[in-house]
MINU-494043 format. One record per residue: x negated, y negated, z of N, C-alpha, C in turn. Coordinates in steps of 0.02 Angstrom, whole numbers, always signed. Layout:
N
NODE  n.east  n.north    n.up  ca.east  ca.north   ca.up  c.east  c.north    c.up
NODE       X        Y       Z        X         Y       Z       X        Y       Z
...
// end
This chain:
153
NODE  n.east  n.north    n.up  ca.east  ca.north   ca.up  c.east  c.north    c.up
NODE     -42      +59      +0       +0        +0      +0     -44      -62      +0
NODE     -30     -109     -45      -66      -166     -43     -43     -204     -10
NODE     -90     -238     +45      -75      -289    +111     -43     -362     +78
NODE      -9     -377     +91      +40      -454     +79     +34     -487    +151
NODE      +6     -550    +142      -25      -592    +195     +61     -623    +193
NODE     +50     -681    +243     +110      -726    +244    +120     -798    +169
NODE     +57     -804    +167      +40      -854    +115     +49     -827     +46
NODE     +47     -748     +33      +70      -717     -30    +155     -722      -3
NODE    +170     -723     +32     +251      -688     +37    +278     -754     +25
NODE    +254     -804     +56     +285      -903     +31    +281     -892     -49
NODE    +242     -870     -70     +231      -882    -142    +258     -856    -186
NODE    +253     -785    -177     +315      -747    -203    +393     -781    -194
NODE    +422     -788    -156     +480      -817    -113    +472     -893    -173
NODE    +447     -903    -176     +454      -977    -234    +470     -975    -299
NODE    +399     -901    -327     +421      -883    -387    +470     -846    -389
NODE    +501     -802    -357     +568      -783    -358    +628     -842    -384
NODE    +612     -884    -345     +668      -937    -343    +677     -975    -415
NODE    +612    -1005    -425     +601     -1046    -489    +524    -1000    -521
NODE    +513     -945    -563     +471      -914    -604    +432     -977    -642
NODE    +464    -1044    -662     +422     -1064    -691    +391    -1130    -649
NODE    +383    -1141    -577     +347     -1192    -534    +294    -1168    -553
NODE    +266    -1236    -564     +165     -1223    -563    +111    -1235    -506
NODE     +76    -1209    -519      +21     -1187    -455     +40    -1239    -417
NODE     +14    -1312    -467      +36     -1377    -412     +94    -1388    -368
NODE    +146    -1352    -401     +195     -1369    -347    +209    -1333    -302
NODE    +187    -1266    -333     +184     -1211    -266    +130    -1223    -205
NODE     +92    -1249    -236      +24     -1266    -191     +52    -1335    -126
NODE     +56    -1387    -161     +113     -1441    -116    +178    -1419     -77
NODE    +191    -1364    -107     +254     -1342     -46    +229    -1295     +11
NODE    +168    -1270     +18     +139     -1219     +72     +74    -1248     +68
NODE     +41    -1309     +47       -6     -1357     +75     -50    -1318     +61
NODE    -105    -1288      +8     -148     -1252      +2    -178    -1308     -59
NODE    -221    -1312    -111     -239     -1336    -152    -235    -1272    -227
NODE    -248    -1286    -276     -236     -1261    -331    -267    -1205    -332
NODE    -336    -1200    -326     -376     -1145    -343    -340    -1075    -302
NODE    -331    -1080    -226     -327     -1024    -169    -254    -1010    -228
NODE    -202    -1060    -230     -131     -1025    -264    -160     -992    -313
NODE    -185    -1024    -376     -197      -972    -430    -245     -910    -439
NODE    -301     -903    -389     -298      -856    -355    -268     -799    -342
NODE    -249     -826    -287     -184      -761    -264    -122     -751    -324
NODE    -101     -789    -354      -50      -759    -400     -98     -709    -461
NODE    -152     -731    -469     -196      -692    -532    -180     -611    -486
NODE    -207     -635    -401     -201      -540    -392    -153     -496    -368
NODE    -102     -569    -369      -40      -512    -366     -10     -492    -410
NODE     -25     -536    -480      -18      -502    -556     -52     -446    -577
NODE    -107     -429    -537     -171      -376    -562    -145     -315    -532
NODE    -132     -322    -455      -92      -270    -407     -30     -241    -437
NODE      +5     -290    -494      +70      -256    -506    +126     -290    -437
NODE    +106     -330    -419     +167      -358    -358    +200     -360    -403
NODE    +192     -437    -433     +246      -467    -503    +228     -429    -563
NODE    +278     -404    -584     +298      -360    -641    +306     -400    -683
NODE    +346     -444    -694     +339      -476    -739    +369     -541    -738
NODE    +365     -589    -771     +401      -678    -747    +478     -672    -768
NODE    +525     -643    -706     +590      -671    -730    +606     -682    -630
NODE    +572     -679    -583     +519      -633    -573    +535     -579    -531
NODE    +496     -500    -535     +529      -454    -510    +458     -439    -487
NODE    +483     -414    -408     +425      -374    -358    +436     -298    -357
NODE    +387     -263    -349     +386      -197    -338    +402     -168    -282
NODE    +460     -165    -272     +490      -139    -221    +435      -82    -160
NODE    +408      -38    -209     +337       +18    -181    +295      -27    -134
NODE    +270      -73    -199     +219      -111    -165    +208     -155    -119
NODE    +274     -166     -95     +305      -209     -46    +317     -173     +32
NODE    +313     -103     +21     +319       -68     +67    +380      -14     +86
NODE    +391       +9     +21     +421       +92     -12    +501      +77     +19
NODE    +516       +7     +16     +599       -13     +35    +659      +22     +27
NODE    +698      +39     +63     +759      +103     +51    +817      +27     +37
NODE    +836      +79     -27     +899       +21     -57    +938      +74     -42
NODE   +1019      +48     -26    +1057       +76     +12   +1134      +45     -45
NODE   +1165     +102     -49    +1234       +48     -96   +1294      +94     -34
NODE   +1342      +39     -41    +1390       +36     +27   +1452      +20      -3
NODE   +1498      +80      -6    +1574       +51      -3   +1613      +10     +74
NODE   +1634      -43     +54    +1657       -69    +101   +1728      -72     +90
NODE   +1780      -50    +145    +1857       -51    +127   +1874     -112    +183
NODE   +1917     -138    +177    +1948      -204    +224   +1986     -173    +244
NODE   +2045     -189    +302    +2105      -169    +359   +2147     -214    +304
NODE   +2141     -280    +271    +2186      -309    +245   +2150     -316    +182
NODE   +2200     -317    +122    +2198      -342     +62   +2217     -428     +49
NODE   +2182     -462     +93    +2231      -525     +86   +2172     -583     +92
NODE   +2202     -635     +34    +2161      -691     +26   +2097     -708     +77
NODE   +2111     -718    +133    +2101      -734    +203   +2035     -686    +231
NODE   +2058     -643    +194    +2000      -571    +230   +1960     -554    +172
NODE   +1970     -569    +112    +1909      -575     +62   +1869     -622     +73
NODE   +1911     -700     +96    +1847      -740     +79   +1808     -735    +170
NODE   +1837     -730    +219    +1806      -719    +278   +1743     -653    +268
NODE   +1771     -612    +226    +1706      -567    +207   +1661     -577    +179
NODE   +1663     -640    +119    +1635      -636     +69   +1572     -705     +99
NODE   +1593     -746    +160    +1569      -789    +212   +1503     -763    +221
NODE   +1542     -712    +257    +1483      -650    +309   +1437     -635    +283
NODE   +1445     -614    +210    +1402      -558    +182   +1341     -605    +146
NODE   +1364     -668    +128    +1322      -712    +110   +1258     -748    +160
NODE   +1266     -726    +219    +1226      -732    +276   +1171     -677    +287
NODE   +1187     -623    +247    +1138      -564    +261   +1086     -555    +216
NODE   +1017     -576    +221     +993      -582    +148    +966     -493    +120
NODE    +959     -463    +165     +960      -390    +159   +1026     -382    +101
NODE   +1070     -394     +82    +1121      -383     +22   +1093     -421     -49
NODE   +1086     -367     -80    +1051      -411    -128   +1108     -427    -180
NODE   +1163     -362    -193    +1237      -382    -242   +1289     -377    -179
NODE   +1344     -410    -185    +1414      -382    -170   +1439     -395    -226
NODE   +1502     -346    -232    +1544      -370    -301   +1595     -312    -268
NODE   +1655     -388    -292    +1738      -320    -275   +1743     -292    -320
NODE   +1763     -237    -301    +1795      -197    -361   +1860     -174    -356
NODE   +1895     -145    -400    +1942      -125    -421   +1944      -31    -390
NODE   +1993       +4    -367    +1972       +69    -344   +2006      +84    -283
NODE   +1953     +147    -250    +1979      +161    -203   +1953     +124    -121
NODE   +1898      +64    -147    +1867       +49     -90   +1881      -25    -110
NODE   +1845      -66     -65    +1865      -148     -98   +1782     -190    -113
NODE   +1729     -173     -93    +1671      -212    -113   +1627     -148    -130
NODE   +1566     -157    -161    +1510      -127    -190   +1462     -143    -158
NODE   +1394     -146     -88    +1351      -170     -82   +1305     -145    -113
NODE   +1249     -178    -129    +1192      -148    -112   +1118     -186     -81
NODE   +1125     -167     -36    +1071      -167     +30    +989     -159     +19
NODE    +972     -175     +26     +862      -155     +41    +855     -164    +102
NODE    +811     -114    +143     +796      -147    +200    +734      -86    +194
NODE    +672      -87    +249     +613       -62    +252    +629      +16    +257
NODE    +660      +37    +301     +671       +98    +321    +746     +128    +343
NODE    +739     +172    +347     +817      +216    +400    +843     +179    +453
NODE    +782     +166    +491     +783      +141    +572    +790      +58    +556
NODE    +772      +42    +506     +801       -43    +510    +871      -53    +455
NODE    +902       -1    +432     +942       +10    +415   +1000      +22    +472
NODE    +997      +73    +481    +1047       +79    +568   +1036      +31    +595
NODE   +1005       -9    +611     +997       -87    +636   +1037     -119    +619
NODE   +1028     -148    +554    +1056      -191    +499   +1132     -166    +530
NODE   +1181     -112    +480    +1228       -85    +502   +1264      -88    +575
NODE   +1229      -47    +617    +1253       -81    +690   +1265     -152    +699
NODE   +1227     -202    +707    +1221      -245    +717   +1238     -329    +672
NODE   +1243     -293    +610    +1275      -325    +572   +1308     -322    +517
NODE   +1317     -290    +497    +1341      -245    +469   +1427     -235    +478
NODE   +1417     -189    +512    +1476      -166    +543   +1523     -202    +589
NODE   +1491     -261    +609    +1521      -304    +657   +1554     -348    +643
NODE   +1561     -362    +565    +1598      -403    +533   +1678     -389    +550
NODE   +1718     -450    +571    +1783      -449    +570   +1800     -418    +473
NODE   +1871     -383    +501    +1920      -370    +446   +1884     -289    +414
NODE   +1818     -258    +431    +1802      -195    +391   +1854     -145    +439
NODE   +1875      -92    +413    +1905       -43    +404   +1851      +21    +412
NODE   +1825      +26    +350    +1766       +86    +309   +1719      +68    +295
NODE   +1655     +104    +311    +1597       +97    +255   +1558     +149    +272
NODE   +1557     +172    +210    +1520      +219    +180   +1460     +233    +158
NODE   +1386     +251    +155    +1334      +235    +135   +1308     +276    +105
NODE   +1272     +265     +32    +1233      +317      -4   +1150     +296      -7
NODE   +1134     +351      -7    +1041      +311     -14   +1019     +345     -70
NODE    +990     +278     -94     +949      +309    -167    +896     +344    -146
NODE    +885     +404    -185     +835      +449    -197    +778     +438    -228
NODE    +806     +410    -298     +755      +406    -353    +788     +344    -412
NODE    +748     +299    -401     +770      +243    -453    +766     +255    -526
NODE    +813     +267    -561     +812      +300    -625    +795     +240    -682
NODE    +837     +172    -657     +842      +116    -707    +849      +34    -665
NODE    +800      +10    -673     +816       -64    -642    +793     -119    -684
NODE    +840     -153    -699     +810      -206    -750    +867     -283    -740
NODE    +836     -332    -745     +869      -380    -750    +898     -399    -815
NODE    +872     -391    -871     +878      -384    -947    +955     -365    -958
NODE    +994     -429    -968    +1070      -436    -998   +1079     -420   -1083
NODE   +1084     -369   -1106    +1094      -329   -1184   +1134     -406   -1224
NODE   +1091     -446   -1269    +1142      -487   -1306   +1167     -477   -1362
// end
């Protein structure tokens, strides 16, 4: 596993946000000067952190993250208790999609968190504690077959 300091994780966390800020401005927002930023982004491009500029991290290399997808059912179907859910869930940055669906359940999560044990965390503690859930259900991925941000035009 390749070590990620705090000063790589600011940086990442930026290019995530905006892929195309330049050294300079990444450098002025975490107070470093040009060279140390471009630097460190040359070796987290070399490591394979950033895969590629839209921008996507390697989940492995980050520290072998269990993504988790979660049916969630509500007690009510009603205006009131979607958006009080939809509040909540926007607070958890561990959710990386929700999306309602149509079916036998009422939302789709899907979750990342480091492990099992900060998973049951997550869940206990927040998770589950949300007013208006009913159900939830949890599957864990095995084996990532297909992940791409790439919208077919």
């Amino acid at each position: 596993m390749t070590l990620v300091d705090k000063i790589d994780r600011q940086i990442l966390s930026l290019l995530q946000d905006d892929a195309q800020l330049t050294i300079q401005e990444i450098g002025q927002r975490i107070h470093l000067s040009k060279s140390p930023i471009h630097e460190r982004i040359k070796r987290l491009e070399r490591e394979g952190i950033i895969e590629k500029y839209v921008t996507l991290l390697n989940k492995k290399k980050l520290g072998n993250l269990l993504v988790v997808f979660c049916h969630v059912t509500l007690d009510k179907q009603t205006r009131d208790t979607f958006v009080e859910f939809d509040k909540a869930i926007a607070q958890l940055p561990e959710i990386m999609e929700c999306n309602l669906v149509s079916g036998s359940f009422d939302y789709l999560l899907k979750i990342i968190v480091n492990d099992m044990e900060n998973y049951n965390r997550f869940y206990q503690e927040r998770l589950s504690v949300i007013p208006g859930i009913l159900n939830i259900s949890s599957f864990f991925v095995m084996s990532e077959v297909k992940n791409t941000t790439v919208i077919p035009v």
